[in-house]
DRENFITI-656882 format. One record per residue (C-alpha): x, y, z; residue in three letters; residue number from 1. Coordinates in pm, 1 decimal, padded with zeros to 6 digits. Layout:
residues N
SITE        px        py        pz    r    k
SITE         X         Y         Z  ala  NUM
...
END
This chain:
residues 331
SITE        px        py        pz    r    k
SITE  -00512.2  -01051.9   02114.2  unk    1
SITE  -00728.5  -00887.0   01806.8  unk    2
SITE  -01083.2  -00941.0   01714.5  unk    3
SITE  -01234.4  -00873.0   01384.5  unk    4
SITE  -01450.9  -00556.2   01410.9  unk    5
SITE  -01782.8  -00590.4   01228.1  unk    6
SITE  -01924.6  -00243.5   01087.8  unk    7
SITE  -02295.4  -00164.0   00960.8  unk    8
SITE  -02431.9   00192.4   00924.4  unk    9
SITE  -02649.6   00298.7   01169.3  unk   10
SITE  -03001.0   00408.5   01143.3  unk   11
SITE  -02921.7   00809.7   01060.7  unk   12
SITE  -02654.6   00838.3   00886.5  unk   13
SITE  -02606.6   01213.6   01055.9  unk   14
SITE  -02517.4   01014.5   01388.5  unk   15
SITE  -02275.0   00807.1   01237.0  unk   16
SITE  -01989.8   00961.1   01415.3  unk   17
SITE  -02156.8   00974.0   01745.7  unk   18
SITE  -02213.4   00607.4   01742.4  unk   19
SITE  -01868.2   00469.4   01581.7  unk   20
SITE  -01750.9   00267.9   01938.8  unk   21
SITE  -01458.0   00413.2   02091.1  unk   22
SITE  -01137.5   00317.2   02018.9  unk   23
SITE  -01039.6   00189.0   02344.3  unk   24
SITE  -01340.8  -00080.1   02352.7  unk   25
SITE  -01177.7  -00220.9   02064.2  unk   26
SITE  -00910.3  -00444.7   02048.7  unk   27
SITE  -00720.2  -00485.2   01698.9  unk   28
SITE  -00377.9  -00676.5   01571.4  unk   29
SITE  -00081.4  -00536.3   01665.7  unk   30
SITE  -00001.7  -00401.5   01375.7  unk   31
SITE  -00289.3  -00143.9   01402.0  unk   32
SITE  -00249.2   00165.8   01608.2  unk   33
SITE  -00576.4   00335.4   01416.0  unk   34
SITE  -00667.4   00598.9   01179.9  unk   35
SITE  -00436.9   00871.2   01249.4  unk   36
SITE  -00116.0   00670.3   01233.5  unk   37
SITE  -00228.4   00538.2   00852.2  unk   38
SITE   00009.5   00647.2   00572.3  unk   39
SITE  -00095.4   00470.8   00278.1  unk   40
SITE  -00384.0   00322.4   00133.9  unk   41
SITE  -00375.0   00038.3  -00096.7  unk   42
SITE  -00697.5   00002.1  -00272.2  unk   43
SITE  -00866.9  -00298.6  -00491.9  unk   44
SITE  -01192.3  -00319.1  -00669.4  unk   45
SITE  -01451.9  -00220.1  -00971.6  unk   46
SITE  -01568.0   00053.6  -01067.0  unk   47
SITE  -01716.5   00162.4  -00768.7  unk   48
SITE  -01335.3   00227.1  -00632.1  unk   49
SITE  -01146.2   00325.6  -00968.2  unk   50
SITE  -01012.8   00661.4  -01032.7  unk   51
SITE  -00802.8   00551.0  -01365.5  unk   52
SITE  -00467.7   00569.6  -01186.0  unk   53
SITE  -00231.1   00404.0  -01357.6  unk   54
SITE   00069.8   00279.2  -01233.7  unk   55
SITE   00289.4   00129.0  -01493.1  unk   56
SITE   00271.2   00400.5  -01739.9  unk   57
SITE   00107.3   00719.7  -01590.2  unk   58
SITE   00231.2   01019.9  -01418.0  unk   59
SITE   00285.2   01138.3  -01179.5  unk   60
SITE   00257.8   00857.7  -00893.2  unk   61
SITE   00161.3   00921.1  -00534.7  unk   62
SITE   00341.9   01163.5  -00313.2  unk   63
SITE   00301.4   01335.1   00034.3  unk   64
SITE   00210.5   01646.5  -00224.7  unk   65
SITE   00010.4   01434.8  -00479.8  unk   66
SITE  -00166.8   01205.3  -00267.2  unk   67
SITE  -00307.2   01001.7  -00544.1  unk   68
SITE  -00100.8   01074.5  -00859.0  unk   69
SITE  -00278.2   01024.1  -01148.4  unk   70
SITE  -00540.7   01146.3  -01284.1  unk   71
SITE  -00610.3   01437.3  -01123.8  unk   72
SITE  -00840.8   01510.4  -00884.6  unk   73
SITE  -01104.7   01334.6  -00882.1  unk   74
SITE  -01014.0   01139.8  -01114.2  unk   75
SITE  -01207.7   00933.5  -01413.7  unk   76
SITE  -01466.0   00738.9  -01185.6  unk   77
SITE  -01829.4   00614.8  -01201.9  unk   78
SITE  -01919.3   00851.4  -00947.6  unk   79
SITE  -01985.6   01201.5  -01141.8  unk   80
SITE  -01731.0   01368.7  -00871.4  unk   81
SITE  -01533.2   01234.9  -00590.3  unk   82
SITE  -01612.3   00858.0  -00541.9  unk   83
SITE  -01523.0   00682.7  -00166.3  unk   84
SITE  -01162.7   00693.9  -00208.1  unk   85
SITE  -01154.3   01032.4  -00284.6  unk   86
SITE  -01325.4   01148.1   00000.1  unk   87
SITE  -01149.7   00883.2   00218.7  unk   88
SITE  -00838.4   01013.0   00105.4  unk   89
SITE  -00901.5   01391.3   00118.9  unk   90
SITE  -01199.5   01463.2   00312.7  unk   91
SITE  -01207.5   01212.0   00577.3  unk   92
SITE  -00849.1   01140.7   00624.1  unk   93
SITE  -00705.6   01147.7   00979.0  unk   94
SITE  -00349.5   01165.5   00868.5  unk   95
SITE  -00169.8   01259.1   00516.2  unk   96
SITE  -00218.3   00925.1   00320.9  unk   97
SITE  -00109.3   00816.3  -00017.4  unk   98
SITE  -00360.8   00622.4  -00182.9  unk   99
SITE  -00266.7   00363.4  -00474.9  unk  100
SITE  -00579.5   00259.8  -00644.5  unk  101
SITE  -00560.9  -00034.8  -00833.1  unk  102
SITE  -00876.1  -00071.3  -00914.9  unk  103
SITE  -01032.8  -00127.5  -01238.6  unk  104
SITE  -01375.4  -00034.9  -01371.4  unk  105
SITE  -01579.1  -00339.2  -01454.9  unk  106
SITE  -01324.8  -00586.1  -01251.2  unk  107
SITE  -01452.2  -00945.7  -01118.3  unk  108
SITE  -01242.3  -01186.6  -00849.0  unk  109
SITE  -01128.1  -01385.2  -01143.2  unk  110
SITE  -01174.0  -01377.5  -01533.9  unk  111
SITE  -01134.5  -01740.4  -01515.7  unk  112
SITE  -01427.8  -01786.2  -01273.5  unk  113
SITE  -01654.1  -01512.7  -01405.0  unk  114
SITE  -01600.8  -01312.8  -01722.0  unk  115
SITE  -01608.8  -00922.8  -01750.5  unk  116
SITE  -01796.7  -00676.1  -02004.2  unk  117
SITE  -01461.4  -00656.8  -02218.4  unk  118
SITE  -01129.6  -00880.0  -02242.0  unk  119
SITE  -00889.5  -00578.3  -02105.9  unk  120
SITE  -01048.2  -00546.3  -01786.1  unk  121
SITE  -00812.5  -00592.8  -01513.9  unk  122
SITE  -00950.0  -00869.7  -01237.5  unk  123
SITE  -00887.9  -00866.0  -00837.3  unk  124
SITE  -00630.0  -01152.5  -00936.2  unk  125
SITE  -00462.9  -00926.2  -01214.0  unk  126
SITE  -00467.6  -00629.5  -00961.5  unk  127
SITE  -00293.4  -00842.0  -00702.9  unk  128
SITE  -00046.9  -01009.0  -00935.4  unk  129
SITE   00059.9  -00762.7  -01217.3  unk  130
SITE   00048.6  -00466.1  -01042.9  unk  131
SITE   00051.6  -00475.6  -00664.7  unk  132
SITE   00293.4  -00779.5  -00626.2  unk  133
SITE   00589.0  -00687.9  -00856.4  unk  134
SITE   00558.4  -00289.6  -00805.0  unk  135
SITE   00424.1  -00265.1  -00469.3  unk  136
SITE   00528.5  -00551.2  -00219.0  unk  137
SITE   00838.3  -00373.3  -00096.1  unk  138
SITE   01148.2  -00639.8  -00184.6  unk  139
SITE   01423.6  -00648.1  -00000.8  unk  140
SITE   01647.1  -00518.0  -00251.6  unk  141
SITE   01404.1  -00171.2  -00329.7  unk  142
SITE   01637.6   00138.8  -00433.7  unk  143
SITE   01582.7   00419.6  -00191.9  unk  144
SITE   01530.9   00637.7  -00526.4  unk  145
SITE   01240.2   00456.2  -00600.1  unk  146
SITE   00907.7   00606.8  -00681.9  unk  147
SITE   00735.6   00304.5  -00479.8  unk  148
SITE   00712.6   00321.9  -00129.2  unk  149
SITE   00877.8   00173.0   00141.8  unk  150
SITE   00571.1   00106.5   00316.2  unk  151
SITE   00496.2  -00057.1   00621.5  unk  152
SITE   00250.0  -00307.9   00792.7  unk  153
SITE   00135.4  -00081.6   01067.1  unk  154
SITE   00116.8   00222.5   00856.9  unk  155
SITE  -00094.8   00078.8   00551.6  unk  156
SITE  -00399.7  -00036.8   00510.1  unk  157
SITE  -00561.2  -00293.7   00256.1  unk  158
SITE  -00904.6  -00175.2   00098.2  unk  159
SITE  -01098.1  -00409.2  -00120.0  unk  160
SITE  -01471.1  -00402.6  -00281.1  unk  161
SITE  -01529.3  -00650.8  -00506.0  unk  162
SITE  -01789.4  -00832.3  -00617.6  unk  163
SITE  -02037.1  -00681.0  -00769.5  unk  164
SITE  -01945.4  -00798.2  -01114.7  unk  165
SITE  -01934.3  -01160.3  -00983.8  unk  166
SITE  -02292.2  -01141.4  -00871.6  unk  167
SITE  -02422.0  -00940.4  -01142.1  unk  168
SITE  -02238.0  -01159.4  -01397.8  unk  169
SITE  -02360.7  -01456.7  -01241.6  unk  170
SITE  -02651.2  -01437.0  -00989.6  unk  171
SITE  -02992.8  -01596.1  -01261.7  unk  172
SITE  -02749.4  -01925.4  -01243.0  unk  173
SITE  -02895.6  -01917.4  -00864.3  unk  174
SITE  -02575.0  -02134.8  -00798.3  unk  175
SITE  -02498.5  -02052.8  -00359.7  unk  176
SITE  -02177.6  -02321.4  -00397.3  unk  177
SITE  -02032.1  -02097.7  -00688.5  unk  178
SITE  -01969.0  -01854.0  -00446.7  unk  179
SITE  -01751.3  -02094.5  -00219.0  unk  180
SITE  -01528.4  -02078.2  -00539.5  unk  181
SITE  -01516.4  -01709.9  -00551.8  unk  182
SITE  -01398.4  -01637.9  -00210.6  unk  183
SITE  -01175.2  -01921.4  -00273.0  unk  184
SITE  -00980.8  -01732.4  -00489.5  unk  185
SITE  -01031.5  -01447.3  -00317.4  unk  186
SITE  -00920.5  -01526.3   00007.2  unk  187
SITE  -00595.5  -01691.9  -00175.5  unk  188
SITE  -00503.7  -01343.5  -00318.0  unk  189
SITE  -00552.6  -01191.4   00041.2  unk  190
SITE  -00296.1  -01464.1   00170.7  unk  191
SITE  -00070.2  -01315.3  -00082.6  unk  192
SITE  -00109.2  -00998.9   00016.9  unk  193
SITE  -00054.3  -01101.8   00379.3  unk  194
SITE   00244.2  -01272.2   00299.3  unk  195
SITE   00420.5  -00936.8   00186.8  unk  196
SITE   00327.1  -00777.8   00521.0  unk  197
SITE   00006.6  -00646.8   00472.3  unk  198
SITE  -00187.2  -00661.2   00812.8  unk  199
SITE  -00494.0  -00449.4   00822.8  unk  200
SITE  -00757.7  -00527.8   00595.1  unk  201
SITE  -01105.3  -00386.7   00492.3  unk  202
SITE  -01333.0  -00564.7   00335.0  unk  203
SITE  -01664.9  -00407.8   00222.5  unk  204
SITE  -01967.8  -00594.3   00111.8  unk  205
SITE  -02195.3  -00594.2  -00187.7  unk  206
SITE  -02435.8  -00312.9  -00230.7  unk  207
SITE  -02819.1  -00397.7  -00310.1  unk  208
SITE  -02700.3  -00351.0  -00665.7  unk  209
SITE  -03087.7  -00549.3  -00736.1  unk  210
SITE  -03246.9  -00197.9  -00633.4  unk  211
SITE  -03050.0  -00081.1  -00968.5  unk  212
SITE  -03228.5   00060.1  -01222.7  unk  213
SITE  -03059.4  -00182.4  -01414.1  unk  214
SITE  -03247.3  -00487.6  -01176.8  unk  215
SITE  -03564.3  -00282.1  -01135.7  unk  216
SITE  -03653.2  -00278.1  -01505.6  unk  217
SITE  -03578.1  -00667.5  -01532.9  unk  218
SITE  -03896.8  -00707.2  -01322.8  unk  219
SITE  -03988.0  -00912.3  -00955.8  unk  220
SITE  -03783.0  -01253.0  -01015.4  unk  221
SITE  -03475.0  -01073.5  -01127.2  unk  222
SITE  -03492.0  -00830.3  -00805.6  unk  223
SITE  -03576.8  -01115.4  -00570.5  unk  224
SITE  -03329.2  -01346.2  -00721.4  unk  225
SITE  -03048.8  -01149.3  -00717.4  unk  226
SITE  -03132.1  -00981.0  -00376.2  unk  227
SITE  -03088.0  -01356.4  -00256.4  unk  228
SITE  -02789.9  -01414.8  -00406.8  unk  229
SITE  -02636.6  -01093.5  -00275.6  unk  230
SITE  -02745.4  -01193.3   00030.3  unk  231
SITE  -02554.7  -01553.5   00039.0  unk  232
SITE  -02250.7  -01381.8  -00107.3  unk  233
SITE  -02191.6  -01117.4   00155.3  unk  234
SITE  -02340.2  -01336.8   00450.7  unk  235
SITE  -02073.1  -01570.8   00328.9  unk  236
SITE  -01774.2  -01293.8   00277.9  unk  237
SITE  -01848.7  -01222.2   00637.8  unk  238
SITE  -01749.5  -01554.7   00736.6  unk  239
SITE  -01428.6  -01555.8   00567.0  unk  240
SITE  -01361.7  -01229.6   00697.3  unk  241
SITE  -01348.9  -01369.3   01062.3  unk  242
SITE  -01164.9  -01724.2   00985.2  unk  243
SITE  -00903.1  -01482.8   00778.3  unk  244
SITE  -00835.9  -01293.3   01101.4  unk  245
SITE  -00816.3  -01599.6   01259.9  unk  246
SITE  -00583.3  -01769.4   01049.5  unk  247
SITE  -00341.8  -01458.6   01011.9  unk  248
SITE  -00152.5  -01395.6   01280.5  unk  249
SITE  -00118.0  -01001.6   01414.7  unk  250
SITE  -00412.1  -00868.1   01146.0  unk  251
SITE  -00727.4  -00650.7   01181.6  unk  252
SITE  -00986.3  -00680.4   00966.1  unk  253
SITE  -01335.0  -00463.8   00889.5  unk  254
SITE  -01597.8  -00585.9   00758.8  unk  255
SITE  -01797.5  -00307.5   00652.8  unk  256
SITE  -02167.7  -00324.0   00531.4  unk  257
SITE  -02199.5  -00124.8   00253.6  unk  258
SITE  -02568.6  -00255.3   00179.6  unk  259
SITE  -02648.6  -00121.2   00526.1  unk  260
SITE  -02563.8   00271.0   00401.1  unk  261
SITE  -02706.9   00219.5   00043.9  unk  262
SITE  -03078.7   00046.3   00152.1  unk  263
SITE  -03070.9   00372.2   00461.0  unk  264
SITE  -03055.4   00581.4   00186.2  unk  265
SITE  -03304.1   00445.8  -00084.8  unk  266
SITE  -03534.5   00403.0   00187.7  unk  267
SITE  -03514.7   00724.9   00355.4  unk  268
SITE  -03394.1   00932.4   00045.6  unk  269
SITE  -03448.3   01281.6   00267.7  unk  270
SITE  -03322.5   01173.8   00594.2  unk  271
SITE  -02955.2   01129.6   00515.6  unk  272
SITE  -02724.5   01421.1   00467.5  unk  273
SITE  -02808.0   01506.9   00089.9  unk  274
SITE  -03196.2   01475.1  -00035.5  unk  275
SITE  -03230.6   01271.8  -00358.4  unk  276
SITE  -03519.9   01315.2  -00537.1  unk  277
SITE  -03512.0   01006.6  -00713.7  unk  278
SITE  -03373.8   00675.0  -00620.8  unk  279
SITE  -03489.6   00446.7  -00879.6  unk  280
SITE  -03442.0   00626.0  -01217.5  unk  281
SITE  -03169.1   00765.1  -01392.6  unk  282
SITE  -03139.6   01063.6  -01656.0  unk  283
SITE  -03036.9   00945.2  -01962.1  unk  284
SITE  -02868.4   01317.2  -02036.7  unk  285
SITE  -02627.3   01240.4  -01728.1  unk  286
SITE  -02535.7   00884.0  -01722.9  unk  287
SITE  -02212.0   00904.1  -01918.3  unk  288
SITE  -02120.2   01191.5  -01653.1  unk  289
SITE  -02162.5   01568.4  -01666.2  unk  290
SITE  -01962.9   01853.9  -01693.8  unk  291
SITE  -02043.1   01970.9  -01318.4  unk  292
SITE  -02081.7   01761.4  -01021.3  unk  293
SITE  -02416.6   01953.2  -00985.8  unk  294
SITE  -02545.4   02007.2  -01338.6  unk  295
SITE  -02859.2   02067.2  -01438.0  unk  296
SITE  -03026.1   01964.0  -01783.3  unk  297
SITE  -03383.4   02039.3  -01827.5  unk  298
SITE  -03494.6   01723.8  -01973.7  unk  299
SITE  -03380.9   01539.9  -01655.8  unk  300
SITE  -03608.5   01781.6  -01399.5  unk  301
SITE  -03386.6   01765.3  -01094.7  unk  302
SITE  -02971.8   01845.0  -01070.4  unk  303
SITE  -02753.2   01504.0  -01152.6  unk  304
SITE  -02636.8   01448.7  -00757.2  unk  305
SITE  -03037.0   01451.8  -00682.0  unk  306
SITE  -03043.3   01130.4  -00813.1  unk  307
SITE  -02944.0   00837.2  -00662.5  unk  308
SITE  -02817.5   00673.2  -00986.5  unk  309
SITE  -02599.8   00817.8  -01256.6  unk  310
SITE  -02697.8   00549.8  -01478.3  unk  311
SITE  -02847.5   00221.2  -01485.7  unk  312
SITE  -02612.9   00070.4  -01190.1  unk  313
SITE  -02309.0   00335.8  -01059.3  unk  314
SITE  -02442.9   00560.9  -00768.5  unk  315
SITE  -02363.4   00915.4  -00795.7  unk  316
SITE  -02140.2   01080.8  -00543.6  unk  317
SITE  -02332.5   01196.4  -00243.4  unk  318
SITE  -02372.1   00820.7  -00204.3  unk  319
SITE  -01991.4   00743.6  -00186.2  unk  320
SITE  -01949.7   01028.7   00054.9  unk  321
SITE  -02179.5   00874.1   00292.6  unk  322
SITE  -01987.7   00572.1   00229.4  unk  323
SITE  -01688.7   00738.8   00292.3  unk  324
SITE  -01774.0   00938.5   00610.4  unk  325
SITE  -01905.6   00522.9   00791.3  unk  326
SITE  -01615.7   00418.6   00678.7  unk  327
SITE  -01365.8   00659.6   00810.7  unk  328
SITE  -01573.1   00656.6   01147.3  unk  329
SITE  -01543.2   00298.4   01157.2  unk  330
SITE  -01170.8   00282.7   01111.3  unk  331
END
């Protein structure tokens, strides 16, 4: 018996933990015995996720005493410091995991379906394909000496946040049935994963990327058209969500609301654990990243992590940490 476990922040973030429901109320696949018992993470996405790791020709790889390889700690991410990997992996870990990122800044479901910034970027199909599938998916005939691991279904867990590329790439077409097509395709790369034994699955949403300063600057129809469009796309994700469970026998699925955490916090910027002093602008000085994750330039008045925004779309860290902390509670 399982049931798919739908997650949304709750109204203050500090009670978070207090109000995850407890684990014996919930009933999950069989292949998921919670938290604790995770050992590895396997992790898909943009540039939200991405900490640069690279698998195929960086160094050193995850281990029990490296739990994220390359690069180190925290890694080259949008984030200005530890993004929600990071801290899921090292701060609000249960259990020692080893986490293989596979993200890839700039990433959407499909180049063929929606085009990124630059012809390199690796997409959620590329991800699943060229990396995960021929290193990752544990053959039958994997040497013991190998630096991959010999993972297994009730001891991993499947991460993916995707699509904010698709609906920023794509959202002033004000096309609903496009998105059909993207979960389409991605739904197809989750049966692939499934079909190498992965089981538990978390899928988070799109963030209300049209409260961007990016969005903001473009003025009312842009905000309201894309805040639509987000909408459809992640009311639609959580459909697929449940008929995946449904379909796959013996898996758990999340479905965690990421827009939930992010509005909390641009609406309540003093409330949540950190106080931002802005949450609609950005400081030029900071947005290719600082040298500290709390440094302070004059010309920008407050310290970069008391903004909301590094730059004109990638939250700054305090944001993935609150991110982080839901979704470790949830899980």
């Amino acid at each position: 018996m399982k049931s798919t476990v739908v997650i949304a922040a709750v109204a203050s973030l500090t009670a978070l933990a207090a109000a995850a429901p407890a684990a014996e109320k919930r009933t999950f696949g069989r292949h998921y015995n919670g938290f604790d018992r995770l050992k590895y993470l396997f992790v898909f996405g943009d540039s939200y996720t991405s900490t640069g790791f690279n698998m195929t020709n960086g160094s050193p790889l995850p281990t029990a005493g490296n739990p994220m390889g390359n690069p180190p700690f925290p890694g080259w991410n949008s984030a200005n410091g530890p993004n929600w990997v990071d801290y899921l992996t090292f701060t609000y870990n249960a259990s020692l995991l080893q986490t293989w990122n596979l993200a890839y800044g700039g990433a959407t479901i499909d180049t063929a379906l929606v085009q990124p910034y630059a012809p390199e970027v690796l997409s959620l199909k590329q991800q699943v394909q060229d990396l995960y599938l021929p290193y990752l998916s544990t053959p039958p005939d994997r040497s013991e000496h190998s630096p991959f691991p010999r993972w297994k279904s009730d001891t991993s867990l499947f991460l993916i946040w995707i699509g904010i590329n698709d609906i920023g790439n794509s959202w002033w077409y004000q096309n609903t049935t496009f998105h059909n097509v993207l979960l389409d395709e991605y739904f197809s790369l989750m049966g692939s994963l499934y079909d190498t034994g992965a089981r538990n699955f978390a899928f988070i949403n799109v963030p209300p990327v049209d409260r961007s300063p990016l969005m903001l600057g473009q003025g009312d129809w842009a905000t309201d058209t894309e805040k639509f469009m987000l909408k459809d796309f992640n009311d639609k994700l959580k459909v697929r969500v449940a008929a995946f469970e449904r379909e796959k026998r013996g898996t758990s699925t999340w479905y965690f609301d990421s827009a939930v955490i992010f509005n909390e916090i641009l609406d309540n910027p003093e409330t949540a654990e950190w106080t931002f002093k802005n949450t609609t602008g950005y400081c030029e000085s900071y947005q290719n990243g600082t040298p500290a994750w709390d440094t302070l330039y004059p010309e920008c008045v407050y310290p970069v992590d008391e903004y909301f925004w590094l730059n004109s779309l990638h939250p700054t860290h305090w944001v993935h940490k609150q991110v982080a902390k839901a979704l470790a509670a949830a899980l």
